[in-house]
C-alpha positions as a Markdown table, in Angstrom:
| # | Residue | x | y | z |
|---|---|---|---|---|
| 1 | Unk | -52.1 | 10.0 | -35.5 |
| 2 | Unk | -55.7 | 11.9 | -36.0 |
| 3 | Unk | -56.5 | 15.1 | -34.3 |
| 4 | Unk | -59.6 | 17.0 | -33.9 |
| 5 | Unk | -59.5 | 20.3 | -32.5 |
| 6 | Unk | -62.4 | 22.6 | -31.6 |
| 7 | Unk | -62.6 | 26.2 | -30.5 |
| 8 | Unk | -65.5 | 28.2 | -29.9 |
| 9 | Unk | -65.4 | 31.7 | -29.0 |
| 10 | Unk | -67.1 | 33.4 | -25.4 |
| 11 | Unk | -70.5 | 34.5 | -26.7 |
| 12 | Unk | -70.5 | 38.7 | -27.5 |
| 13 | Unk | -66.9 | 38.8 | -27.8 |
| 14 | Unk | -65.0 | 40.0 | -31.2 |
| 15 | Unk | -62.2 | 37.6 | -30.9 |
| 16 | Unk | -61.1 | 34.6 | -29.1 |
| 17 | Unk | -58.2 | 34.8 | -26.4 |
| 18 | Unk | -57.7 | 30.7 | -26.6 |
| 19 | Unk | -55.4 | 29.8 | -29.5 |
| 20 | Unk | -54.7 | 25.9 | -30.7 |
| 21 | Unk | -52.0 | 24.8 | -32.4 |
| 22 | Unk | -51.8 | 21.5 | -34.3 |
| 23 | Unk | -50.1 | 20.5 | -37.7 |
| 24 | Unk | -47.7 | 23.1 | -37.5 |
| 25 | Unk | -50.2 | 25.7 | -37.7 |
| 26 | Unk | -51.8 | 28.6 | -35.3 |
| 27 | Unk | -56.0 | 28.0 | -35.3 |
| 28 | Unk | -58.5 | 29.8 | -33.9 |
| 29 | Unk | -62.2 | 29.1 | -34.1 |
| 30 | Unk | -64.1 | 26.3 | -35.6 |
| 31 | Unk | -63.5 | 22.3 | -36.0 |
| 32 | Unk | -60.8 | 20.8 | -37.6 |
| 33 | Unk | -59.7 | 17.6 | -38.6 |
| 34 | Unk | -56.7 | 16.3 | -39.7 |
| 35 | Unk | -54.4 | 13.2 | -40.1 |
| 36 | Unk | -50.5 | 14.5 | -38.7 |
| 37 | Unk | -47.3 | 13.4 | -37.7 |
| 38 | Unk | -47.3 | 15.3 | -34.6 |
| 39 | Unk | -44.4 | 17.1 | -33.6 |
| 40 | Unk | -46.3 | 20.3 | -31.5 |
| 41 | Unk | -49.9 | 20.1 | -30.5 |
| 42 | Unk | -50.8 | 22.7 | -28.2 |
| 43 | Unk | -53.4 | 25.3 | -26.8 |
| 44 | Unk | -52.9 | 28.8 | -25.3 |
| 45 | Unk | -55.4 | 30.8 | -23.1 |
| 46 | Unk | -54.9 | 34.7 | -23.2 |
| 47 | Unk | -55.6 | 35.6 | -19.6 |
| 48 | Unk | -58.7 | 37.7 | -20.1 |
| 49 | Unk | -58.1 | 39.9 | -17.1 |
| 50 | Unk | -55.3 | 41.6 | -18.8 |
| 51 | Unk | -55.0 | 43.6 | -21.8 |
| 52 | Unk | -53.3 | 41.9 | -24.7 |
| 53 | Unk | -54.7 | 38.1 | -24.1 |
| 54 | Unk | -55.6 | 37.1 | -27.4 |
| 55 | Unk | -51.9 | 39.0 | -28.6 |
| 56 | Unk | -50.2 | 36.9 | -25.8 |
| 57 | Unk | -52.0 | 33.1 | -27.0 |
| 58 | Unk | -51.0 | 33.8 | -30.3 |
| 59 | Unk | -47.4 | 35.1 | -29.9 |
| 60 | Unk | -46.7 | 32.1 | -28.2 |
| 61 | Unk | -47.9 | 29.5 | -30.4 |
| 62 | Unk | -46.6 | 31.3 | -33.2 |
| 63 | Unk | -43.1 | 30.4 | -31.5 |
| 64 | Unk | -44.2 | 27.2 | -30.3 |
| 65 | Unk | -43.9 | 26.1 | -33.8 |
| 66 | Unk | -40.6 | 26.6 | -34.6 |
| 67 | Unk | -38.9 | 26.8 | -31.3 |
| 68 | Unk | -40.0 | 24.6 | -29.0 |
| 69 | Unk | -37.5 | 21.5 | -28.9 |
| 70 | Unk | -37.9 | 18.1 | -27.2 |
| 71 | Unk | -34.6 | 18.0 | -26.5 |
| 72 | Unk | -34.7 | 21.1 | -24.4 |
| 73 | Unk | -37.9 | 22.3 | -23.9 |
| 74 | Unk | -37.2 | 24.4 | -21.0 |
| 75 | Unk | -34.9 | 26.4 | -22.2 |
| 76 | Unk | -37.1 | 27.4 | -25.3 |
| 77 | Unk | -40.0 | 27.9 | -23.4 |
| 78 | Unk | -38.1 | 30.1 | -21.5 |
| 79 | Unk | -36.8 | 32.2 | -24.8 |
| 80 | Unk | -40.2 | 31.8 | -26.3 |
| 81 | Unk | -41.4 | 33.3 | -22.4 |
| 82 | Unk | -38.3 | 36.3 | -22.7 |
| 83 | Unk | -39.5 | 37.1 | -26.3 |
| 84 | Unk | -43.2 | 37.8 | -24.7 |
| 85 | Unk | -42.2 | 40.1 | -22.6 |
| 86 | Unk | -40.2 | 41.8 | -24.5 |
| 87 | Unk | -42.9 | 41.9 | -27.1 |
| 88 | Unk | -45.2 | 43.3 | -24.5 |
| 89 | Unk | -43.4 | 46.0 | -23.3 |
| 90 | Unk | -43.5 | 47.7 | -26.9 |
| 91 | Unk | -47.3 | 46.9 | -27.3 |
| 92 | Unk | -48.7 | 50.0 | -25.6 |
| 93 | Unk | -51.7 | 49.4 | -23.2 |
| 94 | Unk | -50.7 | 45.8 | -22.9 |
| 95 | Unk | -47.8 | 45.6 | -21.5 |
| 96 | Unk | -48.9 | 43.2 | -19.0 |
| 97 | Unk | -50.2 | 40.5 | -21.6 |
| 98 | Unk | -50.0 | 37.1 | -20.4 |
| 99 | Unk | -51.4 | 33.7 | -21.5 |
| 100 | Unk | -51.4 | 29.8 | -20.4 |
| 101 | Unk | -49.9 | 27.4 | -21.8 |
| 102 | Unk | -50.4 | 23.3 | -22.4 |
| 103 | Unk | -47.9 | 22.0 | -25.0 |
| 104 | Unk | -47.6 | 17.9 | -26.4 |
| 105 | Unk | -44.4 | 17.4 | -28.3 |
| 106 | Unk | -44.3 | 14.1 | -30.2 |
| 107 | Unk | -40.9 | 12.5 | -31.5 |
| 108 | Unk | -40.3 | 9.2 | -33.3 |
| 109 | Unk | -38.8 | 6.3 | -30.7 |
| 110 | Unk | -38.6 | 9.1 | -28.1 |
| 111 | Unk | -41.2 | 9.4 | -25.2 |
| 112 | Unk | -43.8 | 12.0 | -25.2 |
| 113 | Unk | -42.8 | 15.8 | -23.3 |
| 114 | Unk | -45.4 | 17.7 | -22.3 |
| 115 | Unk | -45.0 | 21.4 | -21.2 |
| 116 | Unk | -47.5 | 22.9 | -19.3 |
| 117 | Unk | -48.1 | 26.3 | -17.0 |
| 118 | Unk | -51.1 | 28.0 | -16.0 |
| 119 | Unk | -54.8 | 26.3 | -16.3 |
| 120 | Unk | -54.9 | 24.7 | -19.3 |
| 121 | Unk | -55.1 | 21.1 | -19.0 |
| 122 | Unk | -53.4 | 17.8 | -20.7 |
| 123 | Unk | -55.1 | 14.5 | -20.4 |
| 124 | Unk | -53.8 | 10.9 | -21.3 |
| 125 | Unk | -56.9 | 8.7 | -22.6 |
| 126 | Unk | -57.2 | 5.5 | -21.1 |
| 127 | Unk | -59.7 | 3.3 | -22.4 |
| 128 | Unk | -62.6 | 5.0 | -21.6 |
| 129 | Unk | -61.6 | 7.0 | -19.0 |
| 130 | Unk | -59.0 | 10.0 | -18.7 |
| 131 | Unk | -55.8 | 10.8 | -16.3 |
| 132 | Unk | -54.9 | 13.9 | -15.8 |
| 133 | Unk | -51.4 | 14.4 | -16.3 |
| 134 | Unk | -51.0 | 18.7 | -15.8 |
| 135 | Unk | -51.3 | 20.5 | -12.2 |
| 136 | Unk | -54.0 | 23.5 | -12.6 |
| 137 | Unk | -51.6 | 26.5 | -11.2 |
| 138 | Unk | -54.7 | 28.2 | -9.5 |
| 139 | Unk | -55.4 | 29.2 | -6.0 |
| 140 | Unk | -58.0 | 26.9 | -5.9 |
| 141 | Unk | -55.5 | 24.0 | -6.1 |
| 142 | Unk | -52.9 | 26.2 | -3.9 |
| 143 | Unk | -55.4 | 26.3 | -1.1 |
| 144 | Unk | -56.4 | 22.6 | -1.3 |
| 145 | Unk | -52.7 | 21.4 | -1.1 |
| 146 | Unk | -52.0 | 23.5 | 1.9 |
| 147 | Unk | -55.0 | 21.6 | 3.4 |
| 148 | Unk | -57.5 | 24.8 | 3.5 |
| 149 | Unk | -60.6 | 23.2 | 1.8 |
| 150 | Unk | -62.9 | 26.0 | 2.8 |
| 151 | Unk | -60.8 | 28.8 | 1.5 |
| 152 | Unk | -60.3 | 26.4 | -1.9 |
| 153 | Unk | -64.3 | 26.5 | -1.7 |
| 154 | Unk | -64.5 | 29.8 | -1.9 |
| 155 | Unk | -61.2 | 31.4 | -3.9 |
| 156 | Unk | -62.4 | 31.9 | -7.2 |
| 157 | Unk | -62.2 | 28.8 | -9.5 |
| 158 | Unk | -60.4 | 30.7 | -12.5 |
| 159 | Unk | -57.7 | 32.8 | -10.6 |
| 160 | Unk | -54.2 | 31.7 | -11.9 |
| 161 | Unk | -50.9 | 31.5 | -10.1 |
| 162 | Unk | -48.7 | 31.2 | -13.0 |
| 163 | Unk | -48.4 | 32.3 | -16.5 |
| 164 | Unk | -46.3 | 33.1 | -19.7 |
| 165 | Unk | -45.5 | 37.1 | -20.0 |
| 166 | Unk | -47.9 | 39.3 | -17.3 |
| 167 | Unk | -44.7 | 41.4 | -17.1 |
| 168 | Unk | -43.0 | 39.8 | -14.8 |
| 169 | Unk | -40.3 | 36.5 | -15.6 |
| 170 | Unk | -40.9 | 35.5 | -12.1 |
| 171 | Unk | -44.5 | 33.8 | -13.1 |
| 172 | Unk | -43.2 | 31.3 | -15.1 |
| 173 | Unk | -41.8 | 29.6 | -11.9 |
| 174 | Unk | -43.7 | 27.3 | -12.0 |
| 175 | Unk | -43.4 | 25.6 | -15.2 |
| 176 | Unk | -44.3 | 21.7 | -15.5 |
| 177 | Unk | -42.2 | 19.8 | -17.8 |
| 178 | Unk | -43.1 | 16.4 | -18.3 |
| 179 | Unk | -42.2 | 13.3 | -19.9 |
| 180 | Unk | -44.7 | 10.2 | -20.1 |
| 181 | Unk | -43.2 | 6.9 | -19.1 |
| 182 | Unk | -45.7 | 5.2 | -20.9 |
| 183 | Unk | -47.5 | 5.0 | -24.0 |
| 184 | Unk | -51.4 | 6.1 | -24.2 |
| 185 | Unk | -53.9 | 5.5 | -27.3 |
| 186 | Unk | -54.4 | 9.1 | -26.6 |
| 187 | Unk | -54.5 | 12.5 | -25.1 |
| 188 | Unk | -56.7 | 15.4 | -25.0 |
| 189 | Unk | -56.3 | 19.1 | -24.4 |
| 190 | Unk | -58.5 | 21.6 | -22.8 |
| 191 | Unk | -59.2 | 25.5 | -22.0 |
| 192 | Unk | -60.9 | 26.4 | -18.6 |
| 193 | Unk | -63.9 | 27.2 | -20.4 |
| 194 | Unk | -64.6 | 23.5 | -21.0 |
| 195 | Unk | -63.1 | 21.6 | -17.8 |
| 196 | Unk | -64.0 | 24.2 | -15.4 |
| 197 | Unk | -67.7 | 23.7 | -16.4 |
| 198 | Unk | -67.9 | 20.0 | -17.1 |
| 199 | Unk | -68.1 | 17.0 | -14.9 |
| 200 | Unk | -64.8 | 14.6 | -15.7 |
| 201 | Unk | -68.1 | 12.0 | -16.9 |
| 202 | Unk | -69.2 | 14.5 | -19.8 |
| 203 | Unk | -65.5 | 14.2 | -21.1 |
| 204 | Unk | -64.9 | 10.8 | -20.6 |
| 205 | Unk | -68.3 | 10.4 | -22.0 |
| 206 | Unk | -67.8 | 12.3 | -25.1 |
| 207 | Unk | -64.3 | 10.7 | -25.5 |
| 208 | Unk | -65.7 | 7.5 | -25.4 |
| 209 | Unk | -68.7 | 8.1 | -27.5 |
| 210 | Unk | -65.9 | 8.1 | -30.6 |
| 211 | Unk | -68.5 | 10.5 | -32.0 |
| 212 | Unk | -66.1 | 13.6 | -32.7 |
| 213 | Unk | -67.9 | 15.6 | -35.6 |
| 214 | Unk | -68.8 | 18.9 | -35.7 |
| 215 | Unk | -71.8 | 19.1 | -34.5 |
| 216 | Unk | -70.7 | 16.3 | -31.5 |
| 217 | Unk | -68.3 | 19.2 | -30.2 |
| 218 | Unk | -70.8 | 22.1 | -30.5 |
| 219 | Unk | -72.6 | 20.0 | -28.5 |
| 220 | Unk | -70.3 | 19.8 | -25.7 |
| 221 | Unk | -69.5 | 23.7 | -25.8 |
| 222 | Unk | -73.1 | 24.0 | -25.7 |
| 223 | Unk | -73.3 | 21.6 | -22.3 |
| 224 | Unk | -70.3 | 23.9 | -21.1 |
| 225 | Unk | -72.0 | 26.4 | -22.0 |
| 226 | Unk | -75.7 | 25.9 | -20.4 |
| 227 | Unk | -73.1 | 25.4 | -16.9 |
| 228 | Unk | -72.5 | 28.3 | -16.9 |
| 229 | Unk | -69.6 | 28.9 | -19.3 |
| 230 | Unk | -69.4 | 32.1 | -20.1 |
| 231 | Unk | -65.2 | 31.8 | -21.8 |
| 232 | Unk | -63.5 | 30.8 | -24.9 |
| 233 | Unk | -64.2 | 27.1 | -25.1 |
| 234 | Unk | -61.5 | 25.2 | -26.4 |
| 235 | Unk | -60.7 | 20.9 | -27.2 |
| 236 | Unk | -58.6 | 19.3 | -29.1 |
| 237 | Unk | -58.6 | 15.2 | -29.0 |
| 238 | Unk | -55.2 | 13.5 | -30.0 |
| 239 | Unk | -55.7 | 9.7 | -31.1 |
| 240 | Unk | -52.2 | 7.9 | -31.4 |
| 241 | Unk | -53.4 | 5.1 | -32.5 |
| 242 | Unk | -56.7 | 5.3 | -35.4 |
């Protein structure tokens, strides 16, 4: 299995808020690439509008690591959730840190879990084209299944209706786990600052361009980027099969 991760952080900012996790290891920005075995591929997106995001992303991966289980990864993402709020409460000023969360765990001769809440995304890669297999917990998409197009047109895109930490246990409700019934040559995962500014094509595109150097995914921050991006811009591309 290859991966290639890229994270580029929000222009005039000291630090990013998105953290990636691949390899067993916490990254932040830059472009990696690496041949793995799997196990825990993840990203995280501190929610910028309170204090503590970048704290939050990184607490949680740092757990992800270790804790996270495929044979119950419910229950740890629910310890790993407990631990962040506890941590929180003795980080004065930031008590309300909270991040995203969009989690791959790989096993040999076991299917594929994927744990997911907030607005992060997972994709399966199909050919050339991609399937999304998370729900985006935003208003937006709130709105739209309760039929109300016109409010959906107008909430704003980036409001989230569920989270790791933010002080309160109860925004974790609505935590996706999910286990893929069938096997995909790949899967890609993405921060808001990408798929909230790029057309599906300009994925699928750069997917199926196989073109996945450096400068290929400054590129694509820089298209995200010249839509009006103005977040943390994070990717990472999973190929099962090289």
């Amino acid at each position: 299995m290859k991966v290639y991760a890229y994270m580029e952080r929000r222009t005039g900012r000291l630090f990013s808020e998105d953290t990636m996790l691949a390899n067993g290891a916490v990254l932040k920005e830059g472009f990696y690439s690496f041949d793995t075995t799997g196990n825990c591929i993840a990203i995280a997106d501190g929610v910028g509008g309170n204090a503590g995001g970048r704290e939050a992303s990184e607490y949680v991966l740092d757990r992800c690591r270790n804790e996270l289980t495929k044979e119950d990864p419910r229950t740890s993402i629910l310890n790993i959730n407990d631990g962040l709020l506890a941590f929180a409460k003795s980080a004065f000023g930031m008590e309300q840190m909270a991040t995203t969360l969009s989690a791959i765990l790989f096993c040999d001769n076991a299917p594929v879990k994927i744990v997911h809440v907030g607005n992060t995304r997972v994709m399966a890669i199909q050919g050339e084209y991609t399937k999304q297999l998370t729900k985006d917990h935003t208003t937006v998409e709130l709105l739209r299944a309760r039929g109300d197009y016109d409010a959906a047109e107008r909430a704003p895109q980036n409001e989230i209706t569920a989270c790791m930490g933010s002080g309160n246990p109860a925004r974790i409700a609505q935590l996706q786990i999910i286990e893929v019934d069938r096997e995909y040559s790949g899967y890609v995962l993405t921060s808001d600052g990408i798929h909230d500014y790029l057309d599906l094509e300009d994925i699928e595109d750069f997917i199926s361009s196989g073109d996945w150097s450096k400068q290929a995914f400054e590129e694509l921050a820089q298209r995200a980027k010249s839509k009006g991006s103005d977040d943390d811009k994070s990717i990472i591309i999973i190929r099962v099969w090289e």
